[in-house]
C-alpha distance (Angstrom), angle and dihedral (degrees) to the residues before:
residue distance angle dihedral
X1 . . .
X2 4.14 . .
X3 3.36 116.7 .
X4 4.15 124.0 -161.2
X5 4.03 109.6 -142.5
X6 3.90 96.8 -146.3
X7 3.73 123.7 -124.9
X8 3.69 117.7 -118.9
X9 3.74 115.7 -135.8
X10 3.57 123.2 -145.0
X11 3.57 140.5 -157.0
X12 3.59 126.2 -125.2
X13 3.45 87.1 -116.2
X14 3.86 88.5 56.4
X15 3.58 91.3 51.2
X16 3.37 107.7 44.2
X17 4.09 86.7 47.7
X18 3.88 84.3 58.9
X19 3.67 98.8 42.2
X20 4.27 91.9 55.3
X21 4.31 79.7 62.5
X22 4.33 94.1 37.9
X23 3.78 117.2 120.4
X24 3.82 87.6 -158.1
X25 3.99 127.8 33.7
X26 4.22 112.8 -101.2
X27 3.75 129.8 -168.1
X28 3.78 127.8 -130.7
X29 3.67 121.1 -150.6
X30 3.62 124.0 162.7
X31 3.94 101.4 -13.9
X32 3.70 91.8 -43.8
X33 3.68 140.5 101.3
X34 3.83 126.5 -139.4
X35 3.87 125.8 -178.1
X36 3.63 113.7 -111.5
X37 4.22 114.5 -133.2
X38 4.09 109.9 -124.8
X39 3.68 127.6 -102.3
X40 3.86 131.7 -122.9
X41 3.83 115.6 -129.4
X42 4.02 90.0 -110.6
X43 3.69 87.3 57.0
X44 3.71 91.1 53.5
């Protein structure tokens, strides 16, 4: 049988809670959270 883990949603209060305590930056985009890929210091 196939099973479907389900996606938790979070609020933007949720995220930006977790963010403040992050070691790396994330994006949040319609109740979900996605790890952002680093930067180079000519890209900044």
């Amino acid at each position: 049988m196939n099973t479907v883990a389900a996606l938790k949603h979070y609020s933007i209060e949720e995220y930006l809670a977790t963010e403040q305590q992050a070691e790396c930056k994330s994006e949040y985009y319609a109740g979900e959270i996605y790890s952002m890929a680093g930067g180079t210091i000519n890209h900044n």
